[in-house]
N, C-alpha and C positions, 0 to 999 in steps of 0.2 A: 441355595442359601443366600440372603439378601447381606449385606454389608453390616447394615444395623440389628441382624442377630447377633453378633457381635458385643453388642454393645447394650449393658444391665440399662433398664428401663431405671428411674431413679424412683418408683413406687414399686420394689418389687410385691411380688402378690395382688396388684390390685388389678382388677379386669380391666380398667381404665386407663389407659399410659396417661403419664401426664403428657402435659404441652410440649415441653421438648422433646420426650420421645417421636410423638404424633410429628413433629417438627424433623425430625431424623427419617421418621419412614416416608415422608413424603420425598425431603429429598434422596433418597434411595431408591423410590420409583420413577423421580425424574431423571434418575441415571439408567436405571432399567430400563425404561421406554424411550435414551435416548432425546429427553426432552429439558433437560437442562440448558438453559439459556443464560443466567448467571446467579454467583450466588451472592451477597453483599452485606461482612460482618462488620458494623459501626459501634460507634458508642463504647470505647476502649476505656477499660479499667482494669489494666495488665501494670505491670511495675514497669514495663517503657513506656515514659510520656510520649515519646515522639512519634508514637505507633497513631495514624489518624484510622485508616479503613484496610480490610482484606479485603480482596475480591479474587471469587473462585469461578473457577471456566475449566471444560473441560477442553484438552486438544491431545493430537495423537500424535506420540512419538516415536517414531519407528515402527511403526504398525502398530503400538500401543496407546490403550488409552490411558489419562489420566489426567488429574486435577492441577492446575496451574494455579496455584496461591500468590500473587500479585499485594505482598504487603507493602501500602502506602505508607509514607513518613513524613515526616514535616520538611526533609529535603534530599529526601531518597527515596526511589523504589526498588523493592528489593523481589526475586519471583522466584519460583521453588516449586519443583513438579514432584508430585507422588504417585505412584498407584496408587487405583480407586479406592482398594479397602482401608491400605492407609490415610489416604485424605479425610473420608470419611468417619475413621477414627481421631484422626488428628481434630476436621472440624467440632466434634462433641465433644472436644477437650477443652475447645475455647471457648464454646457458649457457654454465657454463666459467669466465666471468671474472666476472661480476657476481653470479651466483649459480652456489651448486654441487648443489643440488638441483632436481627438475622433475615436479613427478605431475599425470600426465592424468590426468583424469577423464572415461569415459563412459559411456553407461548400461549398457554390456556387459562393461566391463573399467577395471582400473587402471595405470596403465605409472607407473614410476617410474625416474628418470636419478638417479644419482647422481654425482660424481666425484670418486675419492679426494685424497689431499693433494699428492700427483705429479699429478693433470690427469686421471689414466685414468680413463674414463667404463665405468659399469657399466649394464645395463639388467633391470628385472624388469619383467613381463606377468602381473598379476594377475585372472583371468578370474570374473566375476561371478556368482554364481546369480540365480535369477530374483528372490526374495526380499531377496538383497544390494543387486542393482540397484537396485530398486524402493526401496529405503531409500535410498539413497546418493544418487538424483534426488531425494527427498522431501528430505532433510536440507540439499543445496546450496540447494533452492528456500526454506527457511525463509533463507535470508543472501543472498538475492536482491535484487538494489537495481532497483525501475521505475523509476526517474529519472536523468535524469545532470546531477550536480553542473556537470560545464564549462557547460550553458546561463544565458549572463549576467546572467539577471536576479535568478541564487540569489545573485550581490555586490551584485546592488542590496537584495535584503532581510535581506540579513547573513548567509545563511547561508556563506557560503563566501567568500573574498575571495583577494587577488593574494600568491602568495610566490615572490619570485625570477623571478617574470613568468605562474606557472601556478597555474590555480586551483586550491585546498583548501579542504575545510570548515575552518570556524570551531570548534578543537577545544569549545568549549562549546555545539554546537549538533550536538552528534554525538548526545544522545537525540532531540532535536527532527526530525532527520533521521531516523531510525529510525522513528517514530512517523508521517512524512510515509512515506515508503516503504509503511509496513502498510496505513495505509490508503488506498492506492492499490492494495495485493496487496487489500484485502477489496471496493476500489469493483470491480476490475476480474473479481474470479469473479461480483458482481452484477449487474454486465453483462452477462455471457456468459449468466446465467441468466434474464435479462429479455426483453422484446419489443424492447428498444432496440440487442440484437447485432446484427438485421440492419439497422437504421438507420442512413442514413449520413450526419445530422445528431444533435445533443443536446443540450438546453437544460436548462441547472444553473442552482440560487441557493446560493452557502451564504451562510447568514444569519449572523450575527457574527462575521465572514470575519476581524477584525483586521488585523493586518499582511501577512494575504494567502497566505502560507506554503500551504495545502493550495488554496484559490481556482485559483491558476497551478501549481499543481503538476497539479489536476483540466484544468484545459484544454492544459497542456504534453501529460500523455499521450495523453487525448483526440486532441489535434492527432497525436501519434505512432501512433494507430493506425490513422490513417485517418479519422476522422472530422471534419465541421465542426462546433467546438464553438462553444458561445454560453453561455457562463460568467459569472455574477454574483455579485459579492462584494454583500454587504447590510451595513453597517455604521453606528452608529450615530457613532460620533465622525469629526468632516469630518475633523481632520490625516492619520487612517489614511487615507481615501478619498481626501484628495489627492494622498497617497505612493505607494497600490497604483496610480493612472490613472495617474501619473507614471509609473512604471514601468514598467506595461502597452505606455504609449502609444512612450517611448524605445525600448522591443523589436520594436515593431511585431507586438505581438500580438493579431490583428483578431480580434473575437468574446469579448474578454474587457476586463470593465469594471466598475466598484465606486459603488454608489447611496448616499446617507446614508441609511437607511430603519430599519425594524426588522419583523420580522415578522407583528406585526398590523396593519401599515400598507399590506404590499407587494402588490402583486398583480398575476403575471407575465402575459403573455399567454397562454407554457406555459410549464410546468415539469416535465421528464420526470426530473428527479432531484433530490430536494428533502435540503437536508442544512444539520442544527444540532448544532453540537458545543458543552456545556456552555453551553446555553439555560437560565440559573434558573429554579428552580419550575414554575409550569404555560406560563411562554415556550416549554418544549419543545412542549406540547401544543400551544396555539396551532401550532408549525409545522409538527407534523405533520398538523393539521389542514388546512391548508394546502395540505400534499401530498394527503391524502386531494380536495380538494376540487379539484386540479387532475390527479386522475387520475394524481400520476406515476408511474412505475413503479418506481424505486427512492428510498427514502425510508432516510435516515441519521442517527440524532441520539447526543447524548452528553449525558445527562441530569444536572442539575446540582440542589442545593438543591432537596433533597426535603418541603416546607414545607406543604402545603396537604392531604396524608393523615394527618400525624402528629397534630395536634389533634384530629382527627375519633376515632382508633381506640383503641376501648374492649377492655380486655385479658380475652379469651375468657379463663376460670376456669381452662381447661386451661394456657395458657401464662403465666400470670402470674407463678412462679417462675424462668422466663426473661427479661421484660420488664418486670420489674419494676426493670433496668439499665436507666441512658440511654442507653448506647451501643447496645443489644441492638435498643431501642424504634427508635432511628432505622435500624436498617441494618434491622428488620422491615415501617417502614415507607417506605423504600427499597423494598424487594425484592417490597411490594403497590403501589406505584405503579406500577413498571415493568412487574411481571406484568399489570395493568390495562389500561397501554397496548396490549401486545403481542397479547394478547387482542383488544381491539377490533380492531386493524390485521388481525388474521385473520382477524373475522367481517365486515371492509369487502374480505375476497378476497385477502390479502397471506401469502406465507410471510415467516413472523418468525422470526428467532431473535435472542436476547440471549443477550451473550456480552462474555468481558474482552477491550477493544481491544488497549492493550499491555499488560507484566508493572509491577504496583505500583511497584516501584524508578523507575521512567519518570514517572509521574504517579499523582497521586491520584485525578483522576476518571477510569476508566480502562475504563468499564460503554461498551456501545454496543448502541441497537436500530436491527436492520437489516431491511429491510421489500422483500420485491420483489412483485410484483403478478401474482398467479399468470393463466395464459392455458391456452384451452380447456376440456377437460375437468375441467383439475383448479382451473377459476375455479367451474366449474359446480358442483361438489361441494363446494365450498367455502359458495356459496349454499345451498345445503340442509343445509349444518351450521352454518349462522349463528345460525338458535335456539338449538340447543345451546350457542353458546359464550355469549351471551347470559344465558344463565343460570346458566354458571358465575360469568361476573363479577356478577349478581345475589347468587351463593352470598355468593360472597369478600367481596363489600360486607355483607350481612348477618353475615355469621360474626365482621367486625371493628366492625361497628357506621357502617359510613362511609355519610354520605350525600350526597356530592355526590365527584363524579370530573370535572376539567376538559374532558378530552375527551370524557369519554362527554356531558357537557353541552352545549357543542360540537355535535356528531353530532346529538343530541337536537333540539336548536333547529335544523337545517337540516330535519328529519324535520317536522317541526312549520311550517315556513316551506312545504313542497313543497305 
């Protein structure tokens, strides 16, 4: 039985459904088949003004599926999961009255309900090319949220708290939120592409975890995709660490818990995801050393106070008309740090890339190297081009005049210790 048998056609007896009906069973087959992509109720004429748009998506919670209703406000969002049949009911209680527009989205087509100012509901079916499609799924998936705000412990860290009894973000914490979402869209392609997809355990540290914000957000989806996580915030100041165990422990979130440590102190037993966001100076190094040294397979950092190349770098004759700015001088010696690092982590068998985590407006440290640990064939080839890279970053250190590199120091002195 479909959802919208449920639900009285609003011409009963006529062979015809009208538009909204037609408008209900289509999305009802887009749930059937699995093919919902989003749903988008606008054009609000409910008795709350502040109500701007819903949008509906489907995600699964706890092995279940259901409808995640995401009502927008003029300075809140507010999100609310159903079962399917109830969503479904719920949605056709709002077309018409609470809102008078309604566009599915799926990867093959677009339907759009409208209803003029008399009530009569119009429908259009607009059918997708392959190319259209394919855009239309890319461009929903960039405004795609992994998390959901209603899990309580986002009011215990402030992101979100109680209005009128339901929870919403915290409207000044709506970048903050954004910037937690990405990087769970960038942890989770790196997992998919690591040895760690098929494992059905996974053990993280992120090191100057703070207030926690990504820490429990990494073991919330963790936990949501099936896995048994074992999540460690590392922090240096006890108040944050008594705040994050507090909070951890009132959720009853087992596998995740916060050390006072710092990263050249800590030393996991494993670590198959090692992750520093805005670690100062060579503190990044140290942690990706770290990673390197515990084998994990995805290494994450966000590189901070670029301090320890710029002294060193004597300005090739070629660029000195460029570098001869302070400004120039540091974002050059920036951008030979990071090329250093990246470098090594591929000739230690890792695909690297660096890349802007979110857009500047968001933050200012905003660089991320993401490190996965390549397997098979392509670890093996990797090995046999490890000289080569080797001596690019010989070049690069010569060409600027540098002579000491934190990691490559690091590295060096375990080489030296074997």
């Amino acid at each position: 039985m479909l959802f919208t048998d449920l639900i009285p056609a609003a011409n009963e007896g006529d062979n015809k459904p009208d538009a909204a009906a037609r408008f209900l069973r289509l999305l009802d087959t887009a749930l059937a088949e699995g093919r919902l992509v989003k749903l988008l109720l606008s054009k609000p004429s409910g008795e709350d003004k502040s109500v701007e748009r819903l949008t509906v998506r489907e995600v699964a919670l706890r092995g279940e599926r259901q409808l995640s209703f995401l009502w927008r406000h003029q300075t809140k969002d507010v999100t609310k999961n159903h079962p399917l049949k109830e969503g479904v009911t719920e949605i056709a209680g709002l077309l018409g009255t609470q809102f008078q527009n309604a566009h599915l989205h799926t990867p093959s087509e677009e339907v759009q309900l409208a209803f003029s100012r008399k009530g009569k509901p119009s429908l259009r079916v607009t059918k997708l090319a392959g190319d259209e499609a394919a855009a239309a799924v890319a461009h929903d998936k960039e405004k795609q949220r992994y998390l959901e705000l209603g899990k309580p412990f986002w009011t215990e860290l402030g992101v979100a708290h109680e209005v009128r009894g339901e929870r919403a973000l915290v409207p000044a914490m709506s970048r903050k939120w954004k910037q937690i979402n990405k990087f769970i869209e960038i942890f989770g392609a790196a997992l998919k592409a690591s040895a760690l997809a098929a494992s059905p355990d996974v053990f993280v540290a992120d090191f100057g975890s703070g207030k926690g914000y990504l820490t429990f957000a990494m073991h919330d989806w963790l936990t949501s995709q099936g896995k048994r996580a074992e999540v460690t915030g590392v922090e240096l100041r006890e108040d944050m660490v008594k705040l994050c165990n507090a909070a951890a422990a009132k959720h009853g979130m087992a596998g995740l818990r916060f050390d006072q440590s710092d990263v050249r102190h800590y030393t996991p037993a494993r670590l198959d995801v090692m992750i520093a966001l805005h670690a100062c100076d060579i503190a990044t190094d140290y942690a990706i050393h770290l990673g390197l040294r515990a084998k994990s397979a995805i290494i994450m950092c966000s590189p901070c106070c670029h301090k320890q190349v710029r002294p060193q770098m004597k300005m090739p004759p070629v660029l000195r008309p460029l570098l001869q700015h302070g400004i120039h001088l540091g974002q050059e010696a920036e951008m030979v740090t990071d090329s250093l690092r990246a470098l090594l982590l591929e000739a230690e068998g890792y695909e690297t890339q660096v890349f802007e985590f979110v857009a500047l407006e968001h933050t200012s440290k905003n660089k991320m190297i993401l490190a996965v640990k390549k397997q098979g064939a392509a670890l093996a080839a990797a090995e046999k081009k490890k000289p080569e890279v080797l001596a690019q970053i010989a070049e690069i250190k010569r060409f600027y005049g540098i002579s000491e590199q934190a990691l490559e120091s690091l590295l060096l002195a375990d080489a030296c210790a074997v």
